[in-house]
C-alpha positions as CSV (number, residue, x, y, z in Angstrom):
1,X,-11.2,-5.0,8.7
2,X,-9.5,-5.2,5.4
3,X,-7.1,-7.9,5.7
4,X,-5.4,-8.8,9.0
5,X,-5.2,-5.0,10.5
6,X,-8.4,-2.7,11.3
7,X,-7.2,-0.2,8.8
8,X,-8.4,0.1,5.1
9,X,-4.9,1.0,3.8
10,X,-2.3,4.4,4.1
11,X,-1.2,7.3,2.6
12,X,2.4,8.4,1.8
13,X,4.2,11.3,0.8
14,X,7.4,13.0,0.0
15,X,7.7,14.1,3.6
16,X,7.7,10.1,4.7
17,X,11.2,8.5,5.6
18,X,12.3,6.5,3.0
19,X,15.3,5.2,4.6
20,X,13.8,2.7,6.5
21,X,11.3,1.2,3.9
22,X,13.3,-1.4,2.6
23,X,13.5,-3.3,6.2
24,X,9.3,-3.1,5.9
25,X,8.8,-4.2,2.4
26,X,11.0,-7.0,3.1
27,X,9.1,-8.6,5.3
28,X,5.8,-7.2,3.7
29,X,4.8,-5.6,6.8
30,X,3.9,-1.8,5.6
31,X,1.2,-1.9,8.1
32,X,4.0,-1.0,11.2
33,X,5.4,1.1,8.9
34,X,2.8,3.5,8.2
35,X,1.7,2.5,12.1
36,X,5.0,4.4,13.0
37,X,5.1,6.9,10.4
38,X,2.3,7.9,9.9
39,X,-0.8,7.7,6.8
40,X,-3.2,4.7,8.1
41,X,-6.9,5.2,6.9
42,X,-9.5,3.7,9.4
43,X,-13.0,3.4,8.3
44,X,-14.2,0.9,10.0
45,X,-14.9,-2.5,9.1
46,X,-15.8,-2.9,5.1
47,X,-16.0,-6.7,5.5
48,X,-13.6,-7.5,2.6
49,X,-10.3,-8.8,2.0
50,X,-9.0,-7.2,-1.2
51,X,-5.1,-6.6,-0.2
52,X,-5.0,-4.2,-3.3
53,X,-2.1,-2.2,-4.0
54,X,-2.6,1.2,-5.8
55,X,0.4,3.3,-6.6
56,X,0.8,7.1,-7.9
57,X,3.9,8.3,-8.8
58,X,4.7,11.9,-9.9
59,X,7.2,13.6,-11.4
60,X,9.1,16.9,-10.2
């Protein structure tokens, strides 16, 4: 469990909603968001708590 949640973290994409992010990163909650959505990794318990963030942002 990484953090409070038994996922590792998510993945997004262009085909993700975007609309509705702003209610989510609000209340720092991107776990439902990506619960609802879609892109949650699970594997399995890693025994740490890091809460990183990683971002990659591309250009068209």
């Amino acid at each position: 469990m990484d953090g409070n949640t038994c996922v590792a973290g998510a993945i997004a994409d262009c085909s993700m909603p975007t609309k509705p992010i702003g209610k989510y990163l609000n209340e720092n909650n991107s776990y439902h968001y990506f619960k609802k959505y879609g892109g949650l990794i699970f594997t399995g318990p890693t025994r740490t708590n890091l809460m990183d963030v990683g971002l990659i942002l591309l250009q068209k």
